[in-house]
C-alpha positions as CSV (number, residue, x, y, z in Angstrom):
1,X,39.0,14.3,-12.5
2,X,38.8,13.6,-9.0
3,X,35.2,16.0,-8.8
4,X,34.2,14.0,-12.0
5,X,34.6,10.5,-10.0
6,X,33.1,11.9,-6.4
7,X,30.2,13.1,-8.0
8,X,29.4,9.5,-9.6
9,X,30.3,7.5,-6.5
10,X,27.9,10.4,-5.0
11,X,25.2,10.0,-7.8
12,X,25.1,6.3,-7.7
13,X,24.6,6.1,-4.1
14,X,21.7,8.2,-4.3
15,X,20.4,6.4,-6.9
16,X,20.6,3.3,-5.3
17,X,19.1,4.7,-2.1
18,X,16.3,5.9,-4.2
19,X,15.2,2.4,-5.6
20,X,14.4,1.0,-2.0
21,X,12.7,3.8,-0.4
22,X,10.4,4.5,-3.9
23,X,8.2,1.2,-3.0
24,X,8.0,2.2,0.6
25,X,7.0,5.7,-0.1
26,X,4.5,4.8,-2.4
27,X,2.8,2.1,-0.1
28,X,3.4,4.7,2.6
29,X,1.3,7.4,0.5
30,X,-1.5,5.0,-0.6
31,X,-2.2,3.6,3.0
32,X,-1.6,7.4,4.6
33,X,-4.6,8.7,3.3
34,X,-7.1,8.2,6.4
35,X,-10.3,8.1,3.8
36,X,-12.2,4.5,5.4
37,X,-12.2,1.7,3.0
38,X,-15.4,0.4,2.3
39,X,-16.5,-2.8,0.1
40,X,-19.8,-4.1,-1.3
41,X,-21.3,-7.3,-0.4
42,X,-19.9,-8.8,-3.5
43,X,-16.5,-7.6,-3.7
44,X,-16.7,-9.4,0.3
45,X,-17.1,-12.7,-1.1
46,X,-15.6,-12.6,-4.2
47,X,-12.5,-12.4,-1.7
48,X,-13.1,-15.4,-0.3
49,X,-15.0,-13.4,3.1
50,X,-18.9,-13.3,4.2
51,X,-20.9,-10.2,3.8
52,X,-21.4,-9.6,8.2
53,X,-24.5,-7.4,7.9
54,X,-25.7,-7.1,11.4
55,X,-22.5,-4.9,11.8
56,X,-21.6,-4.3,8.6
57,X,-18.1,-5.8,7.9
58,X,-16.1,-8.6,6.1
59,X,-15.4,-11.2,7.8
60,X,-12.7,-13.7,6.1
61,X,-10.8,-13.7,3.2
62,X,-8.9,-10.6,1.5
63,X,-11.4,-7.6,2.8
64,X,-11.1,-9.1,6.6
65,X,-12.2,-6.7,8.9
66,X,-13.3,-4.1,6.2
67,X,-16.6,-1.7,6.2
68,X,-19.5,-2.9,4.1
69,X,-20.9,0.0,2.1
């Protein structure tokens, strides 16, 4: 009985733990990949930026900063 009881204070805890380190390992993972992130012209100012062409990046809005493909 006292095995039975350890094993779901032991259980929840590690479910617990489990729900806040699941949305940092998956934003972790998606941002870990090291591939460049590129955007078209449009996608630029459909975020609210302006297509910089002369050195080929966003500048404003949601893609700030980002490579122009």
């Amino acid at each position: 009985m006292r095995i039975r009881r350890i094993f779901a204070a032991v259980a929840a805890t590690a479910a617990l733990a489990g729900l806040g380190l699941t949305g940092a390992a998956t934003a972790t993972a998606a941002t870990a990949q090291g591939a460049p992130s590129y955007v078209s012209p449009s996608q630029c100012e459909q975020g609210g930026g302006t297509a910089d062409l002369t050195d080929n990046t966003c500048k404003g809005g949601t893609y700030n900063g980002e490579k122009i493909d």
